[in-house]
Structure formats: C-alpha cells, structure tokens
N, C-alpha and C positions, 0 to 999 in steps of 0.2 A: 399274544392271545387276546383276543376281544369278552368283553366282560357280556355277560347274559343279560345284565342289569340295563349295561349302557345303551341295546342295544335294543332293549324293549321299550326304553325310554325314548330314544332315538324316533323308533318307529311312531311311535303315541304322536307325536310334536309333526310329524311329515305327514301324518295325518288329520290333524287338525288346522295344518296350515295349508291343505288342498293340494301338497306337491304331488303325491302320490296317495290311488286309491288304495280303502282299507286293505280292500284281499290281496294286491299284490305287497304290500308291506307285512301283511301278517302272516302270508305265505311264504316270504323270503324269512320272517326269523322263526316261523317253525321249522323252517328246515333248518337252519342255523340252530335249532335247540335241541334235533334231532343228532347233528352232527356233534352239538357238546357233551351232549352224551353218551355218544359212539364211543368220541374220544374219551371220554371219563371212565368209561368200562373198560378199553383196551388200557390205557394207563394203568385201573387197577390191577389188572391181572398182569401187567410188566412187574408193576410195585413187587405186588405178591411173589412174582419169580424170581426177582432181583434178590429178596429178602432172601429168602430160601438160598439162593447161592451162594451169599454174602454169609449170613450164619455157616453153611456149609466150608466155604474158607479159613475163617477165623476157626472154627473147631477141627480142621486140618493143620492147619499153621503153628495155634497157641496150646496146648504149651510145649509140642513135638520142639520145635526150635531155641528151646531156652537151656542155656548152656549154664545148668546148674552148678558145673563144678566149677568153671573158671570166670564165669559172667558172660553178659552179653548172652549173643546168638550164634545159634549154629546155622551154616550156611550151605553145605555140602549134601544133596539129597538125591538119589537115582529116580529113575519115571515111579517108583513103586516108594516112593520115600524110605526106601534104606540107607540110613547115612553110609557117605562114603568116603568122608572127610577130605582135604583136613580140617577144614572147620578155620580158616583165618580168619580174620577182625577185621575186615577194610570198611571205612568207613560211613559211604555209601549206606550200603548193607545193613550196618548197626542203627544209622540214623531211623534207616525209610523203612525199619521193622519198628522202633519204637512210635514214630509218627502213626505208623495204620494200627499200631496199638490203643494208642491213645486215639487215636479219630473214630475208631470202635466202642471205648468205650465212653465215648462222648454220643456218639450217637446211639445208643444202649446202657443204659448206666446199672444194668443189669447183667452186665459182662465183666462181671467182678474177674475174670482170666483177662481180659484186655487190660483192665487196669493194672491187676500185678504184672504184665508181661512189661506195659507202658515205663514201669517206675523201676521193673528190672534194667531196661533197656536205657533208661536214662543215666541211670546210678551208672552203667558202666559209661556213658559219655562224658563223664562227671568224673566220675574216680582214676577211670584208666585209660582211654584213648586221650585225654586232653593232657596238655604236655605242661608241669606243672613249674619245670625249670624258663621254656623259654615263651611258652603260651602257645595259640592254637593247638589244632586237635591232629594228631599223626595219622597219616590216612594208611595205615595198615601195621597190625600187630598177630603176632601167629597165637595162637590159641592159649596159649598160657600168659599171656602177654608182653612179649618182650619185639618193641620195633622193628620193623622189617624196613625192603628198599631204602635202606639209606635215612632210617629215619625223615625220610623226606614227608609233606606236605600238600594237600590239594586244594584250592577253591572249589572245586567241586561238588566234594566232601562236605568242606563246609556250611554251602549252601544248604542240605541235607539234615545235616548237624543242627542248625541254627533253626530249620522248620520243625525238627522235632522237641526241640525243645521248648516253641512256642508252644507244639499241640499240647505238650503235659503241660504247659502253665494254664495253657486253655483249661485242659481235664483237672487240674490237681490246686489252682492258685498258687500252686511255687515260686514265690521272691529266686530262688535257688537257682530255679530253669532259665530266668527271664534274665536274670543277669548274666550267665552262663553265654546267653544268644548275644546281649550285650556286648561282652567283652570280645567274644568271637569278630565282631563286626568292627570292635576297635584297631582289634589285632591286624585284620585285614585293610582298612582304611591304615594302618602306621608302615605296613609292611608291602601291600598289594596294592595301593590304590596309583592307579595311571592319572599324571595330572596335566598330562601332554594331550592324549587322546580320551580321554574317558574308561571307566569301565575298571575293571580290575587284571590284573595278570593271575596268573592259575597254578605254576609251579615254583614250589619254594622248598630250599633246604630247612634246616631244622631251627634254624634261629630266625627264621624270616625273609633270607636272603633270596633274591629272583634268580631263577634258573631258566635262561635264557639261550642257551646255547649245547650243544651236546659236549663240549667241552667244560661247559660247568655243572653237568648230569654227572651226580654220583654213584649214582646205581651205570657201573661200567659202561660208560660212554655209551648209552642205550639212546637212540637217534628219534624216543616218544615221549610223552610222560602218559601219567595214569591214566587218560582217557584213549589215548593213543594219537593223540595230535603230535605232527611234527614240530621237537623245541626249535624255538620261533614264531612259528604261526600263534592265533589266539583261535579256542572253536567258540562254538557260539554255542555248546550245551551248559558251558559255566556260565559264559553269560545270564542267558537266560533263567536258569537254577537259582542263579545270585540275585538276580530282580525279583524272585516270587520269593527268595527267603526273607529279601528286606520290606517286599511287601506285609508278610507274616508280621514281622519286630517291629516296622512301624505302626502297623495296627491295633498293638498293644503297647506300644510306645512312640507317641507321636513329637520323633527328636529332629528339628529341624535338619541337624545332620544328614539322616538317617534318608528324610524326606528329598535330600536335596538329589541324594546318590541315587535313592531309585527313580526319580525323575532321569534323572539324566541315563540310567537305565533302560528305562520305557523310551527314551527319545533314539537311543543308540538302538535298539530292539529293530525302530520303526524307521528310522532310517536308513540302517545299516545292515541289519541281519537279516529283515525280510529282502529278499531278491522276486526281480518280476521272474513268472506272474503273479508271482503269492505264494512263497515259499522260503523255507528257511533254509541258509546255505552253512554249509559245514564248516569251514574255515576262511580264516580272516589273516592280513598282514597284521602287523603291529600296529600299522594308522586306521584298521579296520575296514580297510579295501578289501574287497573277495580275492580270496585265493582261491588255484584253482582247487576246487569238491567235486562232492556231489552233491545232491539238493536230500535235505531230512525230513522225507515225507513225514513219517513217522513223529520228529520233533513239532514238527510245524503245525501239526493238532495240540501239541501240547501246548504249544507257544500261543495260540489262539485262546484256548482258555485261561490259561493264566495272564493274558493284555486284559482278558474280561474281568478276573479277579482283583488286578492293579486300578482297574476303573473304578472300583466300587471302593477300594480302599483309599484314594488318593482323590474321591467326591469330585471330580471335574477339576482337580487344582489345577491338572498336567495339562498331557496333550488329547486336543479334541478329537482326534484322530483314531485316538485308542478303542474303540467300540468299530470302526468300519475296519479298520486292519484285521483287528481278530473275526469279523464277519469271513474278511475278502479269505483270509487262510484255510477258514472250513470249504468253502465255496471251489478253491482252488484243489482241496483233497479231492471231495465229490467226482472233479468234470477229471481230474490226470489219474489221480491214486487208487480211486474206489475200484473195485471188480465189481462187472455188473452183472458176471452169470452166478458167483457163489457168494457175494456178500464181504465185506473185510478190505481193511487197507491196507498196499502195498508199502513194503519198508522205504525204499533209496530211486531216487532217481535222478538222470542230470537232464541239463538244457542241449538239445539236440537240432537247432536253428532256432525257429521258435517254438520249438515241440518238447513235451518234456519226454527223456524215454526213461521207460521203468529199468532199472538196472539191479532190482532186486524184487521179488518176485514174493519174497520171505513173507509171512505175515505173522508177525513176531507180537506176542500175546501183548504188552504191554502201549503198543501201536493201536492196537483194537480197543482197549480197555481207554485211549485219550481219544479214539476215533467215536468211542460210548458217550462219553463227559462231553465231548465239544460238539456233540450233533446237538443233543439234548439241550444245552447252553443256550443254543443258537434259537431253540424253540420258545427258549424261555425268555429270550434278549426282545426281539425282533421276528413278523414273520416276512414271506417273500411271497407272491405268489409262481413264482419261477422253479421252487424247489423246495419241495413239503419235507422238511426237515424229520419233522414226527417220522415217517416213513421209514425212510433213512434209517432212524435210532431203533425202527421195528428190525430194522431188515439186520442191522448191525449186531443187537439182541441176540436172533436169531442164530447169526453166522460162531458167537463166540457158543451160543448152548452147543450146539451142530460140531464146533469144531476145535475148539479151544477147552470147554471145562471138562475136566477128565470124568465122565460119570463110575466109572470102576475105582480107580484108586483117588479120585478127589484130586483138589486142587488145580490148576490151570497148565496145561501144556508150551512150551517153549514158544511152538510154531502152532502154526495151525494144520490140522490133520489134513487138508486138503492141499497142501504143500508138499508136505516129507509125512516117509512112513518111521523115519527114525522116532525110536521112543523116548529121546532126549532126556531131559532132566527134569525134575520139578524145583530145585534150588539150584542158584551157586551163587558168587559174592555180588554178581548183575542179577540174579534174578528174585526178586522180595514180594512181599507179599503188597505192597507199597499201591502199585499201580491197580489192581482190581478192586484192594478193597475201598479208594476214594471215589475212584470210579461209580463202583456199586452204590455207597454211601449216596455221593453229590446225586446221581440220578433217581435214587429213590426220592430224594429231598425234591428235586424237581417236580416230579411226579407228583409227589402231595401236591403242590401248589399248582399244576397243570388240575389235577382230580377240583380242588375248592375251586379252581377259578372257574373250572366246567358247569358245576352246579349252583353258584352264586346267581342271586333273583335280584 
C-alpha cells in the first residue's frame, strides 16, 4: 500500500523540479486520495462485518463446548448443535479450541468467557492429555480420560499443542505454558527428530518409539496413522504445522536450537513441499521425494501464510526466498483453485500434464477461512498490479457470508452451501473453532492498518 504522505510529497518535489506539470501531478494524486478513501470505507465496513461474525462465533462456541464435568472440550455437535457425542479428547481439537480461546481473548480483553475457556482448555493439556510417566502428549483420550488407539502419539498434535500453549503464555504470562511448549519440543527433538533427512517423523508409540511400518502399528495392524497417511510415507500437514509451532516458541524463546530446526523447516518447506506450479504436495518418501498425492490446494494457502509469519519471526535470518514463495502459492490458488462464478477455494487437486485438475470440488469451510487470511496477507505484504488482491478478499468475504456462516443456527457450515445440500455437522474432532476465528481476528488486524495507512497525510 502506498502511503498518502509519501506520495504528496513525491508529487510536490516533481514539481518543482519541472518533470512534470502541476495539474497532471495533482490530478493523478487526487485520484489516488479518492481511491484511499474508497478503499478506507470498504475496509471499514469489512472490519465492521468481520467483528460482528467473529463475536457471533465465539458466543456460539464458548461456553456451549466446555466439558464441565470431565475437562477439556466437547467435540461432537449436529448442523443444529445438539451434541451427539461422544465427545473424545483428540488432541488436535483440544489444542486449536484453547488456542482461538486465548487469541480471543487477546484480541478483546473484554472476553473474560475466552479467557476462562483459554485456561480451561490449557489446564486440561497440562493435567490430562500429557503423559506424565513417559512425556509428550497422547493424541487421543475418550471422555472421561483414559488412552485410546494404543496409547499412541502424533506430531501433529503436537504441533497444535505447543501453539496453544504459546497463545496462553501470550494471554496469561504463564512460566507453566512456556515450559510445557518447551519440553514438548525436547521430547520431540529426543524421540522424532530425523538427522538423515531433516524434519521430524510423526508416528510414535507411547514411549517415543517411531512407528514406521504397519507391522509396528499397534492399533491392529491399521495400514494409516492419525492423519491418514500411509505408515512410511511422511505428509507434509505435520510438517508444516511443526514449522509454525516452533515459529510460535521461538518467538517467545529465541533458543538457538529451536532457531536451528525451524530453519531448516522453512528450507524443507521450500524446497521440498512446495511442488511446481506453486503448490503443496501431500505426501513425501522418507528422503522427502514426492510421493505419488494429490496437490493440497486447501493447505497451500495455509502454507503461504504462515512462510509470511516465519519471515517476520526469524527477521531475514533464514531464507530470502521466504516472502516470494508464500506470494507465488496465493498467486497459484487465484489462477487453478478459485471459482470464478461463485467465489471460494477449491479443496484437492492433482497435476494433469501441465494442468492442474480439481479432483475435489468440496469447498470445506476451513480452506476459505486460509483463502481470507492469505489474500489479505498478500495485500498487506506487497502489491501487484496484475491481480488486486483487495478484490479477491471482497469477493472471498462475500462467498463465506453467502455460503459458509450459518445465519439460522450460528456458527460455520462444513462445506459450503453451494456444494452439498447435506446439513453436515457444526463440530467433530477435525472441525474447531480454530480456523475462523484467526482468520477473522488476523483480518480484522489487517484492516485497521489498511483503514490508518489510507487516511495517513
């Protein structure tokens, strides 16, 4: 975005130097002052919607899913949120409900319900999913708490884990949380860390051990683990998950450790996981060669904004590279993934020669809610004049009001209504409240600072 100030100044100086006459230089930045104010009024009234939704979530969510009697959260909710249970503890779920707790009430400190939900949700990653005999955190426990699948293990999870318990230290200064995130990340560096190829491994028994084969899967020889990747492959959803969690910890702890692994993180990210044209691929060998997938349209927004979040955290240390990558991935959604008659990003698709084909059609609420954050992002990063981003994040606005926010019974719909007329679910252990409300949150935050930098003299 071009500043008002810079650009009055500009003109002043090309005028007195004879480049160009007054009137077409004062012509060209009144229309320029015309347009920041355009933009500064549509901004406001996004802000304004956004708010409104965002409140409207959080008081649909908090305190409906707090599982008073046994801790934690409840998970299980039909289109009309009537629980329908069972209500298990996977940990995912637990994490990315306490995290948009706390990011709630960081962003409203007047959300005194976010906060008690934030320090509910924590106390139980604390007390009961972390496993106090052998370390890390059990990725799933049935409601009253007792270990499921084999007492097995996820990086996944983790990942998840480790960012919400930044956001409460963020909210709360908890020593408690920050160490918690800490030790998570020892655990995994002693137990996960690959020192062949980089990166971490994702499946583990109860003591740490890598579960690498479906011969050493203890939940009966089941041929996936928790994400549903085949044992052996590696995907690239923990990957990536695990690079924005140690962005989190090192941001509040700057351990050369810490520093080293997310580097090498961000390098594997950008070397490896993005596939041409500018897409994130699903699965990986063990030496991190593509296997064969499908390409994660859906992830690959995510993946974009948080290469822009590692930028900021890791001040130019890393790779220079980090700021065009996460451009070229929004870029690459836009021109394969966007729908251009109703708005919304497409979920899955593969490489078809040099073509990508959509191989899923779905447009799954949490895809649209990173297709919001990373258009926005991109507005706020850099502009183009090839593709007005702003537009985009109107049009995208739009498609989730239209199609995605339930205006009857509240809350966000699975798919979007112009897909399926199934009335799907408003919860289960994949679907949190996680992904709208940072969504919401970051863009509103943008916005402000699109709205000042519009009006700035």
């Amino acid at each position: 975005m071009k500043r008002r100030g810079f650009i009055t100044w500009t003109a002043i100086v090309a005028v007195a130097m004879g480049i160009v006459s007054p009137f077409r230089v004062f012509a060209r930045s009144e229309r320029n002052r015309d347009h920041q104010e355009e933009l500064a009024e549509t901004a406001q009234r996004i802000k304004g919607e956004l708010h409104d939704a965002l409140m409207d979530s959080l008081h649909t969510w908090f305190p409906r899913c707090l599982d008073t009697e046994y801790g934690g959260f409840l998970c299980d909710f039909d289109a009309k949120w009537n629980s329908t249970g069972p209500h298990d503890k996977m940990l995912e779920y637990q994490a990315r409900q306490t995290r948009a707790a706390a990011q709630a009430a960081l962003y409203d400190p007047e959300l005194e319900f976010c906060r008690e939900a934030a320090e509910h949700g924590f106390r139980y990653l604390h007390d009961r999913m972390w496993d106090d005999q052998y370390g890390g955190w059990y990725h799933k426990l049935n409601r009253t708490g007792q270990p499921m699948e084999s007492e097995t293990k996820h990086g996944h999870g983790f990942a998840y884990a480790i960012q919400a318990c930044i956001a409460y230290h963020r909210l709360t200064g908890s020593l408690e949380s920050l160490r918690l995130a800490h030790k998570a990340f020892l655990w995994l560096e002693k137990h996960a860390y690959d020192s062949i190829n980089g990166g971490y491994f994702s499946f583990y028994q109860r003591d740490g051990t890598l579960i690498l084969s479906v011969e050493e899967n203890p939940i009966n020889d089941y041929g996936q683990d928790h994400m549903g990747t085949p044992i052996g492959l590696r995907d690239e959803n923990t990957a990536l998950d695990l690079m924005e969690g140690l962005a989190d910890l090192y941001n509040i702890k700057p351990d050369p450790l810490i520093e080293e692994r997310l580097i090498e993180l961000v390098k594997l990210c950008i070397d490896r996981l993005v596939v041409a044209p500018g897409f994130v691929q699903k699965y990986f060998h063990r030496d991190w060669s593509p296997a064969p997938s499908e390409l994660e349209l859906g992830l690959t927004l995510q993946t974009s904004r948080s290469l822009s979040k590692v930028s900021t955290v890791l001040e130019n240390k890393a790779v220079t590279e980090i700021e065009k990558v996460s451009h070229m991935l929004v870029d690459s959604c836009i021109h394969y993934a966007w729908d251009p008659e109703k708005g919304g990003f497409y979920y899955l698709g593969k490489m078809d020669g040099d073509h990508i084909r959509i191989t899923s059609k779905e447009k799954a609420w949490w895809v649209q809610a990173e297709g919001l954050r990373s258009l926005l992002a991109v507005v706020e990063r850099q502009s183009n004049a090839a593709i007005d981003y702003f537009d985009y994040f109107i049009q995208q606005w739009n498609y989730i009001r239209k199609y995605i926010i339930d205006s009857e019974y509240k809350g966000w719909h699975k798919d979007g209504r112009d897909t399926t007329t199934d009335p799907g679910i408003k919860a289960n252990e994949w679907k949190d409240a996680s992904h709208e409300v940072r969504a919401m949150i970051e863009s509103i935050q943008v916005l402000d600072e699109i709205i000042c930098e519009s009006y700035k003299i």
